[in-house]
C-alpha positions as CSV (number, residue, x, y, z in Angstrom):
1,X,10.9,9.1,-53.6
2,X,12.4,10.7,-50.4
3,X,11.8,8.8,-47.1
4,X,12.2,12.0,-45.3
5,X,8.9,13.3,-46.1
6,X,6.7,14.7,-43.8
7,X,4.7,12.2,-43.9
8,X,7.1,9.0,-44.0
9,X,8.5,11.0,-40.5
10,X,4.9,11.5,-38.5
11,X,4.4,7.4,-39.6
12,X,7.5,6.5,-37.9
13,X,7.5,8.5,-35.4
14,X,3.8,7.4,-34.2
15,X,4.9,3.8,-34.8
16,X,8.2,4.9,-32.2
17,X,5.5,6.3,-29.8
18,X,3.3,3.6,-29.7
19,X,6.0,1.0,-29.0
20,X,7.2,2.6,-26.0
21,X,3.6,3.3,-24.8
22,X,3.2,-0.4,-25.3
23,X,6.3,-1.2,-23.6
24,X,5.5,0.4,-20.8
25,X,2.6,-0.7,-20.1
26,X,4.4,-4.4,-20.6
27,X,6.4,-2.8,-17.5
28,X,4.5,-2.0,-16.0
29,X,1.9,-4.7,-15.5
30,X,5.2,-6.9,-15.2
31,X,5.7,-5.0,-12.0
32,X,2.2,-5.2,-10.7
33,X,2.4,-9.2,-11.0
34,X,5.9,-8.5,-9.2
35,X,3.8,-6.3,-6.4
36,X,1.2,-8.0,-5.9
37,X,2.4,-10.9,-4.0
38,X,4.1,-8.6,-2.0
39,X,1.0,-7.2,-0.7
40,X,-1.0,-10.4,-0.2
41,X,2.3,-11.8,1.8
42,X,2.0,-8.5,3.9
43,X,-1.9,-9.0,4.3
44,X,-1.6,-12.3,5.5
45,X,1.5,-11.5,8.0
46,X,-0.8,-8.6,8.8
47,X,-3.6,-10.3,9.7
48,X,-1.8,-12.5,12.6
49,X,0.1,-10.0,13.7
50,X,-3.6,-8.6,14.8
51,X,-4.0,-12.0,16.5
52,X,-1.7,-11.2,19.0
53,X,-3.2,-11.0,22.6
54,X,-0.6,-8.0,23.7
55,X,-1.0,-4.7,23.6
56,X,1.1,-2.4,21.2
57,X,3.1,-5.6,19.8
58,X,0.3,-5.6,17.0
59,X,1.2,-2.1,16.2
60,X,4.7,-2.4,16.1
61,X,4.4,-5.3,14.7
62,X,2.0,-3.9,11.8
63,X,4.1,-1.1,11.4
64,X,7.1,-3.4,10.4
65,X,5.3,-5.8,8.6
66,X,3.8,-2.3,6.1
67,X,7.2,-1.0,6.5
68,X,9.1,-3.6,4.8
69,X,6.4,-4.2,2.6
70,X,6.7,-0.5,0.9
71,X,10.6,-1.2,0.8
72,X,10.2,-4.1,-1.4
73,X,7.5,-2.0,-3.1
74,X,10.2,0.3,-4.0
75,X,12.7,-1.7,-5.0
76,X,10.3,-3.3,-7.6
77,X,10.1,0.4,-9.3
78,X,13.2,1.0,-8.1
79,X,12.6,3.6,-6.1
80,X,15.0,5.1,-3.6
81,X,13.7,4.9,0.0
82,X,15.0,4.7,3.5
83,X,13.2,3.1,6.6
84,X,12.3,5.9,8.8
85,X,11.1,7.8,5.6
86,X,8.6,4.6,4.8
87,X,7.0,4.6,8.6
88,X,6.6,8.2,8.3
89,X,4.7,7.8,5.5
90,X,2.1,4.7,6.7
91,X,1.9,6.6,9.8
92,X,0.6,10.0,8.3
93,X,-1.6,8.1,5.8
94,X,-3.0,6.1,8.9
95,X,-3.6,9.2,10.8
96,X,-4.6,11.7,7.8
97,X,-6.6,8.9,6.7
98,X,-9.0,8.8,10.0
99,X,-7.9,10.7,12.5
100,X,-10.3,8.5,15.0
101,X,-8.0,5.7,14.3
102,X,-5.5,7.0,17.1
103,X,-8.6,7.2,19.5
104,X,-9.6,3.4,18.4
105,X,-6.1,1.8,18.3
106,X,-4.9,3.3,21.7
107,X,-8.5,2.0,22.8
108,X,-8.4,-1.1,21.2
109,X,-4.9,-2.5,22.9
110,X,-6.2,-0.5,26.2
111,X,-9.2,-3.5,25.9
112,X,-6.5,-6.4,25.2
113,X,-5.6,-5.9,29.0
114,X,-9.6,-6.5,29.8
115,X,-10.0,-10.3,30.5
116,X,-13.1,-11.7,28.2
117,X,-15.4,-9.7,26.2
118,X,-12.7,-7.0,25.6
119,X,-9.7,-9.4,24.3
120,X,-12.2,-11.7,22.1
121,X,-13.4,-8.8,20.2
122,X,-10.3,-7.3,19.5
123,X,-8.9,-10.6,18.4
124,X,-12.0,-11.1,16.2
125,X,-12.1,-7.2,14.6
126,X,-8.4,-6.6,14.7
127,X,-6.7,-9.1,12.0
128,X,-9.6,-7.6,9.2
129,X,-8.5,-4.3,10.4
130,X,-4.9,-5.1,10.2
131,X,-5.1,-6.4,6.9
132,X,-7.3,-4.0,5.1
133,X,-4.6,-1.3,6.0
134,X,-1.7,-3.3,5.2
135,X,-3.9,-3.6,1.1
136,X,-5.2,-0.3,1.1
137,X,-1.6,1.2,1.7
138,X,0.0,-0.7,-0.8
139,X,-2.5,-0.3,-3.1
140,X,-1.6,3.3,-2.8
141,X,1.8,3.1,-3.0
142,X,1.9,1.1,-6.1
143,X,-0.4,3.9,-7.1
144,X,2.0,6.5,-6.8
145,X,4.8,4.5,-8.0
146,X,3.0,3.8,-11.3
147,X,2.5,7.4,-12.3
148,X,6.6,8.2,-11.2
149,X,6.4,9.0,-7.8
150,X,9.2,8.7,-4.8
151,X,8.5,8.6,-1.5
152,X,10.5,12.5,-1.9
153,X,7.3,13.8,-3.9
154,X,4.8,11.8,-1.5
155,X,1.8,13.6,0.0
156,X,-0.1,11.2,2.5
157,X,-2.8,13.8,3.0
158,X,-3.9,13.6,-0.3
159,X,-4.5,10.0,-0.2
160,X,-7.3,9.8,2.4
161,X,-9.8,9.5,0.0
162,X,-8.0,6.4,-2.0
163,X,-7.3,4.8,1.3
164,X,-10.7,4.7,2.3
165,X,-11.6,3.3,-1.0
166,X,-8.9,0.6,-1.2
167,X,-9.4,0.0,3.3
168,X,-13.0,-0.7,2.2
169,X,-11.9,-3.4,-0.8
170,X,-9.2,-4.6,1.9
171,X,-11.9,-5.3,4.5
172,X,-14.3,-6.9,2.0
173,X,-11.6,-9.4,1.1
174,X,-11.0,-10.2,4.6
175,X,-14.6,-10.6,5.2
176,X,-15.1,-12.9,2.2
């Protein structure tokens, strides 16, 4: 009998695809265990930053902490990034995402420099805040890493609606 037959070749060639579907998904799950640890180390790093009494430190601060997350995000799926690319892209999802956000954050360190009332609620509401963002945006960017994106073919506009959904799991885990 001839092993090239049409038949013997659709076999093997299924068998070929299903292996590599199979080994990708081993890959792929292997990076999310990589990832997530990433994320929660971000969260938590995230979360004190928002502790911080001064004004505009927290931001900074949150912006480095989310910035260096994504980079070790990217060298996980070995993507190619650079710095100034990655806050670019946390700060378009951050303000595509709500634009209000600007309006609350410039507010919110405005009320660090009030004495009482204004300082103690920041420092209660900001570290969930904090860290909800920091999950939701690398929830997203392990998102777009996992179906092949860069940060070249990223579209932060078109994320609002998963950041709103991954910000709202983020602020539940704070919360609980």
């Amino acid at each position: 009998m001839d092993n090239t037959s049409p038949s013997v070749i659709n076999d093997t060639t299924q068998i070929d695809i299903q292996g590599l579907i199979e080994q990708e998904d081993i890959l792929s799950i292997r990076r999310q265990q990589q990832a997530e640890p990433i994320i929660i180390k971000s969260v938590w790093a995230a979360r004190a930053v928002g502790l911080l009494p001064l004004p505009w430190v927290d931001f900074f601060g949150l912006l480095t902490i989310q910035t260096n997350m994504v980079s070790e995000l990217s060298k996980i799926y070995q993507v190619d990034f650079s710095v100034k690319k990655i806050r670019t892209l946390i700060l378009l999802i951050l303000g595509s995402a709500n634009p209000s956000w600007i309006v609350t954050a410039l507010l919110s360190n405005l009320s660090k420099l009030m004495p009482g009332v204004g300082l103690v609620g920041t420092i209660i509401t900001q570290p969930v805040i904090t860290g909800a963002a920091t999950y939701a945006i690398g929830k997203i960017f392990i998102n777009h890493f996992e179906l092949g994106g860069t940060l070249l073919d990223f579209d932060a506009k078109s994320t609002r609606q998963y950041f709103m959904q991954e910000f709202a799991k983020g602020k539940e885990k704070m919360i609980n």
